[in-house]
GUDREN-838943 format. One record per residue: residue in one letter; y, x negated, z of N, C-alpha, C in turn. Coordinates in steps of 0.2 Angstrom, whole numbers, plus 5000, padded with zeros to 4 digits. Atoms other than C-alpha are relative to their C-alpha. Layout:
<sites>
SITE,residu,n_py,n_px,n_pz,ca_py,ca_px,ca_pz,c_py,c_px,c_pz
SITE,a,Y,X,Z,Y,X,Z,Y,X,Z
...
</sites>
This chain:
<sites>
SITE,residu,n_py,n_px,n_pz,ca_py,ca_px,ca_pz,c_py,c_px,c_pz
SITE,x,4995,4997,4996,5302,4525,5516,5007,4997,4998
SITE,x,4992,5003,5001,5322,4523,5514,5004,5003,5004
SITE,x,4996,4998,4993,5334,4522,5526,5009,4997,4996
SITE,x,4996,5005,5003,5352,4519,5520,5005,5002,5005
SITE,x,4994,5001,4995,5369,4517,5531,5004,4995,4999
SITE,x,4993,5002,5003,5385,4510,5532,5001,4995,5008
SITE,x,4997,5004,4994,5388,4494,5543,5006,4998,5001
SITE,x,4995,5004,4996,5405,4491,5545,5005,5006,5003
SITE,x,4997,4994,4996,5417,4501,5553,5008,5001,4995
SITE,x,4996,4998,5003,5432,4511,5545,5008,4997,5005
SITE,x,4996,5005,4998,5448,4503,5545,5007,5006,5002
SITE,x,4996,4994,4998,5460,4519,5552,4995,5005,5005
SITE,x,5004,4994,4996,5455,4532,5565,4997,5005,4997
SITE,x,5002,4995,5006,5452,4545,5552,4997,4997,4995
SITE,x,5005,5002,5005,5441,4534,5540,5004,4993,4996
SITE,x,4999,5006,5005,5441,4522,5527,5008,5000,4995
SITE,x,4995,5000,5005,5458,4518,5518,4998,4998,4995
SITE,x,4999,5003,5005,5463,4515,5502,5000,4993,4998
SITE,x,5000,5007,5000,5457,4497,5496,4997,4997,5007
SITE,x,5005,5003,4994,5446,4495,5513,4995,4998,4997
SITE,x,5008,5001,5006,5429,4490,5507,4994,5003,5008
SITE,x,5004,5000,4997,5415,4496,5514,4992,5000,4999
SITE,x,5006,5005,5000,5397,4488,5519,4994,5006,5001
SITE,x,5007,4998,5002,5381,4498,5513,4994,4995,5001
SITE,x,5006,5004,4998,5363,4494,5520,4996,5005,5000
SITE,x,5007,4996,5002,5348,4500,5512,4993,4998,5003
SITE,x,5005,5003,4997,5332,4496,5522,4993,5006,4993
SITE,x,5008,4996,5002,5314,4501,5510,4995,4998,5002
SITE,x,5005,5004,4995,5298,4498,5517,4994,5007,4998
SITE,x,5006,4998,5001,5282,4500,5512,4995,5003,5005
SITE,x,5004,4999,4995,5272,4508,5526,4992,5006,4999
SITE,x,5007,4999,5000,5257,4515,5519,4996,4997,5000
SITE,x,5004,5008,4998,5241,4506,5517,4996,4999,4991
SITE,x,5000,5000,5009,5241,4506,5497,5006,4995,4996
SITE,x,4996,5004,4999,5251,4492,5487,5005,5006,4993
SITE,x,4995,4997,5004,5267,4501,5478,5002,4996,4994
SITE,x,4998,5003,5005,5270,4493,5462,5007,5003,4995
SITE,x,4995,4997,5005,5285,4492,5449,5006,5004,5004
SITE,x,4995,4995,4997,5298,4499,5463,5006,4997,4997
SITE,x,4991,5000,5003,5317,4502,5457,5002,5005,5006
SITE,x,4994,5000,4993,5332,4506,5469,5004,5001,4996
SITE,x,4994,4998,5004,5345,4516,5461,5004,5005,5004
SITE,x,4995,4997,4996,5361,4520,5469,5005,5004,4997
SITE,x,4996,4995,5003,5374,4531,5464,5006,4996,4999
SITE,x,4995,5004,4999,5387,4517,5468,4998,4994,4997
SITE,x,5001,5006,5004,5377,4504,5457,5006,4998,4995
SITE,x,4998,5000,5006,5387,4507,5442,5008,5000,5002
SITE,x,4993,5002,4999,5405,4507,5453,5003,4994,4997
SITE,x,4999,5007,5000,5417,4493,5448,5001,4996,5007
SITE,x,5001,5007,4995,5414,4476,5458,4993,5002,5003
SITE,x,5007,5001,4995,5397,4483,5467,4994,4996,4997
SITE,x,5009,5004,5004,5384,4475,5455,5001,4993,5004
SITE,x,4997,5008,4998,5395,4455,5460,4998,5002,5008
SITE,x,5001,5001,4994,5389,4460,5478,4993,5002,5006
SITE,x,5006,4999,4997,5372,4465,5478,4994,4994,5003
SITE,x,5004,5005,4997,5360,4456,5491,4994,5003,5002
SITE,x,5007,5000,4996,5341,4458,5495,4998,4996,5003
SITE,x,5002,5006,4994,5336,4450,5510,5005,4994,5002
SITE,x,4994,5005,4999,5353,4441,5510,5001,4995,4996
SITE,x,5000,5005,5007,5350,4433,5493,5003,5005,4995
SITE,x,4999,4997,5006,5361,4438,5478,4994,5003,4996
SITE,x,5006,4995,5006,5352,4452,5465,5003,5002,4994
SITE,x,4996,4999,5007,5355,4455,5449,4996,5008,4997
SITE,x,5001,4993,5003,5355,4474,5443,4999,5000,4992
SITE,x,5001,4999,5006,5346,4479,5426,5001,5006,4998
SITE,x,4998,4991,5004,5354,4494,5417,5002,5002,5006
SITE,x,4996,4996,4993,5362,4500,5435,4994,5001,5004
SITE,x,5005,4998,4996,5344,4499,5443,4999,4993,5003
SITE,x,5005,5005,4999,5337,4487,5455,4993,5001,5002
SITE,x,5010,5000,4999,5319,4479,5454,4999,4996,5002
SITE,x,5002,5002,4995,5312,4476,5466,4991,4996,4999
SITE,x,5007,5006,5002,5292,4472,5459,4996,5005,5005
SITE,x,5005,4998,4997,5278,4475,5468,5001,5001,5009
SITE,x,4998,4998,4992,5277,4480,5488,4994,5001,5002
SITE,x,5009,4999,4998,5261,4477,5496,5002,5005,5008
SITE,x,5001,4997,4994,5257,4487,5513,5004,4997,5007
SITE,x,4995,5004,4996,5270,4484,5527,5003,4993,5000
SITE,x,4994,5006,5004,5282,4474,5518,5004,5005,4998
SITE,x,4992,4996,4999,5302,4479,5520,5004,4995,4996
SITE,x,4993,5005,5006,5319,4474,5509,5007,5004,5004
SITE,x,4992,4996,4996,5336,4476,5516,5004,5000,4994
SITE,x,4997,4999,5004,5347,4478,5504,5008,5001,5002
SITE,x,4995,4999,4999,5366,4477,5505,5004,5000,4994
SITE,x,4996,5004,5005,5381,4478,5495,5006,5004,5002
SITE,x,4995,4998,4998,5400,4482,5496,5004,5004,4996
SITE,x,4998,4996,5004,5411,4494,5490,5007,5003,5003
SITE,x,4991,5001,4998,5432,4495,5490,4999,5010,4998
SITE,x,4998,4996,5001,5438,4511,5493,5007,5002,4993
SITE,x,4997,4998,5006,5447,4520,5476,5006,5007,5002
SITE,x,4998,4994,4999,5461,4532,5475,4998,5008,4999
SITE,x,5005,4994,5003,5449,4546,5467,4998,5000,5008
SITE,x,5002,4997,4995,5441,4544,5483,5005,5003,5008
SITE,x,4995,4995,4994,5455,4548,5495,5003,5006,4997
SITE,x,4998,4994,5002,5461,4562,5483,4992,5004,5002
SITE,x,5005,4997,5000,5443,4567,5486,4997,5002,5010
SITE,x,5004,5001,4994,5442,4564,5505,4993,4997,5004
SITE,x,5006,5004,5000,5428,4555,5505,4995,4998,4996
SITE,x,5003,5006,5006,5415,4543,5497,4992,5005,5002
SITE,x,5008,4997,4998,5398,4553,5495,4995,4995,4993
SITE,x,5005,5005,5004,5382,4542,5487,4994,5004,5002
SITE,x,5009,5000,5000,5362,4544,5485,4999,4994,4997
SITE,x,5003,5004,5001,5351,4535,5483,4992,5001,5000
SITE,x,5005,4996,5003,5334,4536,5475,4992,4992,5002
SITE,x,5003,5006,5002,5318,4524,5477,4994,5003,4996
SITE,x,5006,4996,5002,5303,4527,5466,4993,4991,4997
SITE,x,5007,5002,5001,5285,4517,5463,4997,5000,4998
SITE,x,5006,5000,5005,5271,4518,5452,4995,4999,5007
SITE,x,5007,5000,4997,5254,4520,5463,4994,5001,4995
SITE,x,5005,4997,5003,5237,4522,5457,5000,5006,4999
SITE,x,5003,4993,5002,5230,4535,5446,4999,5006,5003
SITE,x,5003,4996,4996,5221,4542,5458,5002,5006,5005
SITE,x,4995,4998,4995,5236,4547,5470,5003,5004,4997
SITE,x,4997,4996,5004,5244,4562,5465,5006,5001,5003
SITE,x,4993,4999,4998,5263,4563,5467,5002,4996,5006
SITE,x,5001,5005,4994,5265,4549,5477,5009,4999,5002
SITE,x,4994,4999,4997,5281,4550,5489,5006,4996,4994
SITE,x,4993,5004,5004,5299,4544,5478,5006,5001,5005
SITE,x,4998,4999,4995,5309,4544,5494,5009,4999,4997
SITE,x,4994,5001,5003,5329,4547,5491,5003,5002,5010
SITE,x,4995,4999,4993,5345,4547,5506,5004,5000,4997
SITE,x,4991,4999,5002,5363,4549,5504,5002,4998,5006
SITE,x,4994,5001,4997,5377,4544,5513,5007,5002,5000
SITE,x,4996,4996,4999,5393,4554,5517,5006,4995,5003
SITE,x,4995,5005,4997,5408,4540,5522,5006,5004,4999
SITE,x,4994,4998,5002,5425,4548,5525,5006,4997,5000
SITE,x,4991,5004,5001,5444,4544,5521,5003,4999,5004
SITE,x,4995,4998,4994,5457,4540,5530,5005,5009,4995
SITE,x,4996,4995,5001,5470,4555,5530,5004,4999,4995
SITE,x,4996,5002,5006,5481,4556,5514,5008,5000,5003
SITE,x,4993,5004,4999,5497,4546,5515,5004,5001,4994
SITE,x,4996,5000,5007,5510,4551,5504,5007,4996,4999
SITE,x,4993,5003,4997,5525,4538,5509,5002,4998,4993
SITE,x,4997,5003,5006,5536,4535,5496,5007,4998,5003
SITE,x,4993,5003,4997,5552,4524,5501,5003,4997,4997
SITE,x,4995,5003,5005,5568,4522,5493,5004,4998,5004
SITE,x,4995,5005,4995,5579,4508,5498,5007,4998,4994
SITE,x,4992,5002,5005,5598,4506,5490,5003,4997,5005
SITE,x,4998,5006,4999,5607,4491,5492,5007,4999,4995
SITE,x,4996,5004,5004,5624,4484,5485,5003,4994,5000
SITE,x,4997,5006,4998,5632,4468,5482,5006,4999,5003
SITE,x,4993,5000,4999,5646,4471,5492,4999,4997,5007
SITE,x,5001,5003,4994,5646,4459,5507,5000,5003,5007
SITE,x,4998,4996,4996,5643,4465,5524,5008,4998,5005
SITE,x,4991,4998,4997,5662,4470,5532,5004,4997,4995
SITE,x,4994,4999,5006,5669,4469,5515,5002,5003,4997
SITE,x,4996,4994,5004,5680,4481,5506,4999,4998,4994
SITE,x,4999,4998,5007,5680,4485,5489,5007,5004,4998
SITE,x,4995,4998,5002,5696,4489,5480,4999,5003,4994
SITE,x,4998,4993,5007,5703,4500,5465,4997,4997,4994
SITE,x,5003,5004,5007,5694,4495,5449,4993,4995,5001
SITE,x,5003,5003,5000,5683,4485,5456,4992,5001,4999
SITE,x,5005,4998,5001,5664,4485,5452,4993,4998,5005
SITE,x,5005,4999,4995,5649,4489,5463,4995,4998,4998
SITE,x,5008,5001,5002,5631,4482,5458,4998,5005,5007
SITE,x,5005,4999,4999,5618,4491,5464,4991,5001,4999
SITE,x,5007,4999,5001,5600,4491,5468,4995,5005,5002
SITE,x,5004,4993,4997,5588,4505,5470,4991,4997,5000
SITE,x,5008,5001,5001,5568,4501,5474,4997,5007,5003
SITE,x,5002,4992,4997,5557,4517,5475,4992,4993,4998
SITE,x,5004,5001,4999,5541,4510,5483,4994,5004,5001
SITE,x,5008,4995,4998,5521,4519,5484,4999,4995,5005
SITE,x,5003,5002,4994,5517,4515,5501,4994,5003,5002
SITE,x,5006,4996,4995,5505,4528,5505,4993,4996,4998
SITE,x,5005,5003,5000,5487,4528,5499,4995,5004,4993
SITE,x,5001,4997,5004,5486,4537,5484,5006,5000,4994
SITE,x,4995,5003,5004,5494,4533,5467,5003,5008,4998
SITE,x,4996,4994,5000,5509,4547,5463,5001,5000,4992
SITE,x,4999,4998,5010,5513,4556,5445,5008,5002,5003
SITE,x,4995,4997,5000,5529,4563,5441,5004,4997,5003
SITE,x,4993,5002,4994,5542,4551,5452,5005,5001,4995
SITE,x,4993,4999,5004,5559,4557,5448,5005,4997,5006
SITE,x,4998,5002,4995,5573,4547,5455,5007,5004,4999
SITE,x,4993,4997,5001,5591,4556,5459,5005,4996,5003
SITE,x,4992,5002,4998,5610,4547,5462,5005,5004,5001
SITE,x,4996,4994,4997,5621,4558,5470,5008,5000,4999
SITE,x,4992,5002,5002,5637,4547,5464,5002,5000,4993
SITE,x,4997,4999,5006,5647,4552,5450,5003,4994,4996
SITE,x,4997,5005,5005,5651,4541,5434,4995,4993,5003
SITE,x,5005,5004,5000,5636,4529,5441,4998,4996,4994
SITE,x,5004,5003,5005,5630,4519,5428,4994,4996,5002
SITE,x,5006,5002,5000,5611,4516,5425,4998,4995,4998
SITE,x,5003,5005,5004,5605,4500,5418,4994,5004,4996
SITE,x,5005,4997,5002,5590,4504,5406,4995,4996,5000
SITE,x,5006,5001,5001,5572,4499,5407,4996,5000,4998
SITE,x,5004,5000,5004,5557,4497,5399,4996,5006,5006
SITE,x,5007,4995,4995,5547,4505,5417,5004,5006,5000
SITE,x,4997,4994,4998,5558,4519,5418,5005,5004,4994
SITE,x,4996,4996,5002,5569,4532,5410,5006,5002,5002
SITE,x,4993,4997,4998,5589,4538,5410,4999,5005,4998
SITE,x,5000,4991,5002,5589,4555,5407,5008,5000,5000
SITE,x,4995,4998,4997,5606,4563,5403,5003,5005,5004
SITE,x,4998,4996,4993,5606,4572,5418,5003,4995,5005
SITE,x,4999,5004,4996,5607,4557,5426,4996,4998,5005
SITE,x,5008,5002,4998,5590,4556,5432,4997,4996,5000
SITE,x,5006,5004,5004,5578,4543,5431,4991,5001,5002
SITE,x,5007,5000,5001,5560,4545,5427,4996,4994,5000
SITE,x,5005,5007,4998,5547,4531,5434,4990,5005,4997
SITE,x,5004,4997,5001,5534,4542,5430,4992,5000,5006
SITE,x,5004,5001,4997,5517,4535,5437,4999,4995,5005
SITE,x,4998,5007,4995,5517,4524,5453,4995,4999,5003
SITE,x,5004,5003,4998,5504,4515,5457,5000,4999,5008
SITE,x,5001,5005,4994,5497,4511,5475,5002,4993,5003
SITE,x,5000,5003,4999,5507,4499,5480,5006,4995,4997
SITE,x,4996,5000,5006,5518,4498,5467,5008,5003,5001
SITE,x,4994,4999,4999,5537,4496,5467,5003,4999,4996
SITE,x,4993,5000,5005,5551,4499,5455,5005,4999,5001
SITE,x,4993,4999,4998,5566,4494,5454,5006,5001,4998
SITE,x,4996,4997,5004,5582,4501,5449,5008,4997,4999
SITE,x,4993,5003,4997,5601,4493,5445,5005,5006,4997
SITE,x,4997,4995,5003,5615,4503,5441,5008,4995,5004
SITE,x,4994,5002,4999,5634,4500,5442,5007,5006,5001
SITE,x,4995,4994,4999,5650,4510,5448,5008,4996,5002
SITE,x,4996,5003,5000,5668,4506,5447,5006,5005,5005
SITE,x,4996,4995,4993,5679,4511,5463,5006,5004,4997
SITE,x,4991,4997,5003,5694,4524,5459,5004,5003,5006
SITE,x,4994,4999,4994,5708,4530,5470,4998,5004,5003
SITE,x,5003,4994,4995,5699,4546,5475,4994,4996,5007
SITE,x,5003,5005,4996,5687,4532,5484,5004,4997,5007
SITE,x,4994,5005,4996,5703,4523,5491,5002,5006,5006
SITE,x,4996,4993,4994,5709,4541,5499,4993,5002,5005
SITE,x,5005,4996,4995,5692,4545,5506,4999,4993,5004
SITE,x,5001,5006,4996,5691,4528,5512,4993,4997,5000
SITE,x,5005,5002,5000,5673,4523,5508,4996,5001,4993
SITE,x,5004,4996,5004,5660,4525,5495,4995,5001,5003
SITE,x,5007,4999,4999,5643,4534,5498,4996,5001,4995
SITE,x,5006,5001,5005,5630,4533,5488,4993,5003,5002
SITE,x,5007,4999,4995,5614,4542,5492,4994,5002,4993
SITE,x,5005,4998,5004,5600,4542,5483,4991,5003,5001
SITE,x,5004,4996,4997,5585,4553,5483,4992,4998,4994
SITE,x,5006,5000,5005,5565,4551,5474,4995,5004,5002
SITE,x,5005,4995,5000,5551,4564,5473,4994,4998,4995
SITE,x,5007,5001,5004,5534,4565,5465,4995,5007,5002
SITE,x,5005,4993,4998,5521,4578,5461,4995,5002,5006
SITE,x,5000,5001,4994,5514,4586,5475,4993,4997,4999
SITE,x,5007,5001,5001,5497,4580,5479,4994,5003,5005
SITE,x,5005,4995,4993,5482,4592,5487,4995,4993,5003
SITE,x,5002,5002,4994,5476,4587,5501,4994,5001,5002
SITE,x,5008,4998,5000,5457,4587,5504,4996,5004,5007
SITE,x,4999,5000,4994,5459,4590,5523,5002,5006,5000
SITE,x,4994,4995,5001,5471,4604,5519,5003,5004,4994
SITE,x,5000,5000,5005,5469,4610,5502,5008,5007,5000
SITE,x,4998,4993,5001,5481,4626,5505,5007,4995,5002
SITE,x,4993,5004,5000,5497,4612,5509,5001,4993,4997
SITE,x,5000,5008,5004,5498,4599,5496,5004,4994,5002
SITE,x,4995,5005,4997,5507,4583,5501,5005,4999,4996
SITE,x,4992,4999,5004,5524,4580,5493,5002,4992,5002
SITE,x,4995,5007,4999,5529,4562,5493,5006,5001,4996
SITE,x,4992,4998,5000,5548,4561,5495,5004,4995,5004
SITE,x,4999,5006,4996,5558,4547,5500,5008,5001,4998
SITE,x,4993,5001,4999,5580,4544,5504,5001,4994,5003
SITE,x,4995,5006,4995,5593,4532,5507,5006,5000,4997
SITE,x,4996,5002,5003,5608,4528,5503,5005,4993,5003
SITE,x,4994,5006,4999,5624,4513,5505,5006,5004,4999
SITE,x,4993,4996,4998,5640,4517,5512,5006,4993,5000
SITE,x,4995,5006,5004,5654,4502,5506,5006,5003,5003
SITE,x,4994,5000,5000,5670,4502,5514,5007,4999,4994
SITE,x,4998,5002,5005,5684,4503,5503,5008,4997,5004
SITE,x,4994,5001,4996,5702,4495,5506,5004,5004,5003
SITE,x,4995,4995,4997,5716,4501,5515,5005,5005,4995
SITE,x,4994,4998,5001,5728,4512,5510,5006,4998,4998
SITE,x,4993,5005,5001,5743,4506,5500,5003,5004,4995
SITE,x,4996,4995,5000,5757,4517,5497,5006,4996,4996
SITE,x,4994,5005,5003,5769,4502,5489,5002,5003,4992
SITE,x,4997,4995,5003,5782,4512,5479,5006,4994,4997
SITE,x,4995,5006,5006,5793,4498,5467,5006,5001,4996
SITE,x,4992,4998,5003,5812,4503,5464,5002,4995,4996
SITE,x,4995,5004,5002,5820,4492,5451,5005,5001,4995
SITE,x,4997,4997,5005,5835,4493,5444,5005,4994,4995
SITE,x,4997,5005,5000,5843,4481,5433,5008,5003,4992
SITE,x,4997,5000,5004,5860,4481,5419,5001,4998,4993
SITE,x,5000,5005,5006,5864,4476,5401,5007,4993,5002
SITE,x,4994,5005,5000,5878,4464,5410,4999,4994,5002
SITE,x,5001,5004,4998,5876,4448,5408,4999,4996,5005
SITE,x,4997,5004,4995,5877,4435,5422,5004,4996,5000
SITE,x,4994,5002,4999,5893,4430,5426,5006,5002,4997
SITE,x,4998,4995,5004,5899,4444,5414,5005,5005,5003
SITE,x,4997,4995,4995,5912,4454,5420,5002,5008,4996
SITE,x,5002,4994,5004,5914,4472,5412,5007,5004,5003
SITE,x,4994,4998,4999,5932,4480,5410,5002,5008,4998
SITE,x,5000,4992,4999,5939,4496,5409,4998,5005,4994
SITE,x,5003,4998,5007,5932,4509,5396,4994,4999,4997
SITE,x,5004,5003,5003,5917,4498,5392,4993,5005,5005
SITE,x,5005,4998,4997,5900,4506,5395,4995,4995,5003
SITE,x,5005,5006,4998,5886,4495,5405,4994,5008,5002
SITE,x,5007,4997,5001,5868,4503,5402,4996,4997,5004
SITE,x,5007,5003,4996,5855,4503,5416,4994,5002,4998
SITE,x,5008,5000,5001,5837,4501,5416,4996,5002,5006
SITE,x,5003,4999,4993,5828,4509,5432,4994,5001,5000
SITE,x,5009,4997,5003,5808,4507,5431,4999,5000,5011
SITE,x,5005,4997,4997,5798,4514,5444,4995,5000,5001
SITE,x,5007,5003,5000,5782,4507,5448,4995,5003,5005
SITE,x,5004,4997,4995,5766,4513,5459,4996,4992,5000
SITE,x,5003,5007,4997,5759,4496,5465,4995,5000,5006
SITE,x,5004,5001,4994,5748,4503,5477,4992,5002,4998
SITE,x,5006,5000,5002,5731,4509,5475,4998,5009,5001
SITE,x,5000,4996,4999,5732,4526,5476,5003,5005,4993
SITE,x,4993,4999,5003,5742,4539,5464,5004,5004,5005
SITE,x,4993,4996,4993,5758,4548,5470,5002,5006,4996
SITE,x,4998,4992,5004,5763,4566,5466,5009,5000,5004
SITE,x,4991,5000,4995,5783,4572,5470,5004,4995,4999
SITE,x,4995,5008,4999,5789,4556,5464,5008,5003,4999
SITE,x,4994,5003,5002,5809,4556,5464,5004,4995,4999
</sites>
């Protein structure tokens, strides 16, 4: 006989997440009155990575040969429990669920024609697919302080996989003109002004710097904003094949800029010495500059 089932309990309402593990328990047992020689126990989840490092019979490590285990001989009401554990994969949450068999088989005497080889499965489901992607921007500009004309902004962008299912295609977008992108080795500038992160791991965050130089049109609007936007391909949903999931994540930083300064700089000076006096007929040549000292420019100047 084979009995197989799952002891431990799923770690979400909806099933097992990503990276949960979960506890297989194989009970065989010999219950006729003939002794079963040569039994092997082959699971479908033997050959997973990490299950072999976790297999127990009767609560003592076992050691798997070629993806099979041997068990020996099995006299007449004699039983083996068998355990082992198993982390959930992102294939399996793309798939909705973790399905196995399992097979047991015995040599019996000659005599005995087709002597039972007793198989079960197991059907464990996922949790629900999570496709959280979240972008967080940040700059170095102190909080409740201005930024002035020329001055230069750092920026930081991190585009995080939070869900439970690793993303293709993440594309990040900056919505602030004349931005400039740092380059990296994880990522790509596109000349659109895109950047491409490509494949993003469960769990997995990148991060992104970039630089911007404040100009007057900032000063007049009185702030900067900056928003930043990430997406990724969509991914079906196993629950819901016919609405694929779309991770897509936003934020931006909004930077005070200075005040307004309007400071308009008349001077005007002569070619006459100091202490010079300038008599009749003689020309005296002025010099009249004109300066914008503010942060702004000026249109209509007279």
């Amino acid at each position: 006989t084979l009995d197989k089932s799952v002891i431990s309990q799923p770690n979400t309402p909806t099933g097992y997440d990503y990276g949960s593990t979960i506890i297989y328990q194989i009970t065989i047992g010999n219950e006729g009155n003939i002794t079963r020689t040569n039994v092997v126990v082959t699971d479908d989840m033997f050959g997973k990575p990490g299950v072999a490092e976790t297999v127990t019979v009767d609560g003592k490590p076992a050691t798997l040969t070629e993806g099979k285990l041997l068990l020996g001989d099995m006299e007449p009401n004699t039983y083996h429990t068998i355990s082992y554990s198993y982390v959930v994969t992102a294939d399996d949450m793309k798939a909705g669920k973790v399905e196995n068999v399992v097979l047991a088989q015995g040599d019996a005497p000659e005599e005995i024609e087709n002597p039972n080889q007793p198989t079960d499965s197991e059907t464990v489901e996922t949790a629900d697919l999570d496709p959280t992607l979240v972008v967080t921007k940040s700059s170095d500009v102190a909080e409740d302080a201005t930024v002035g004309l020329g001055e230069t902004i750092h920026y930081t962008i991190t585009v995080a996989n939070n869900g439970n299912v690793p993303y293709t295609g993440v594309v990040v977008e900056d919505y602030l003109a004349n931005l400039v992108i740092d380059e990296s080795t994880r990522y790509t500038v596109n000349g659109d002004g895109t950047v491409t992160i490509g494949n993003l791991a469960v769990g997995e965050t990148v991060t992104i710097t970039a630089s911007y130089v404040v100009t007057s049109d900032d000063i007049k609007t009185g702030h900067v904003l900056n928003t930043v936007t990430a997406t990724a391909d969509p991914i079906e949903d196993p629950n819901d094949p016919e609405n694929p999931k779309k991770p897509e994540g936003k934020d931006e930083e909004d930077d005070e800029t200075d005040d307004l300064d309007t400071t308009l700089t008349v001077t005007k000076s002569s070619d006459v010495a100091e202490g010079v006096t300038v008599g009749l007929g003689e020309t005296i040549n002025y010099t009249i500059t004109v300066k914008n000292d503010g942060n702004v420019p000026y249109t209509g100047v007279k």
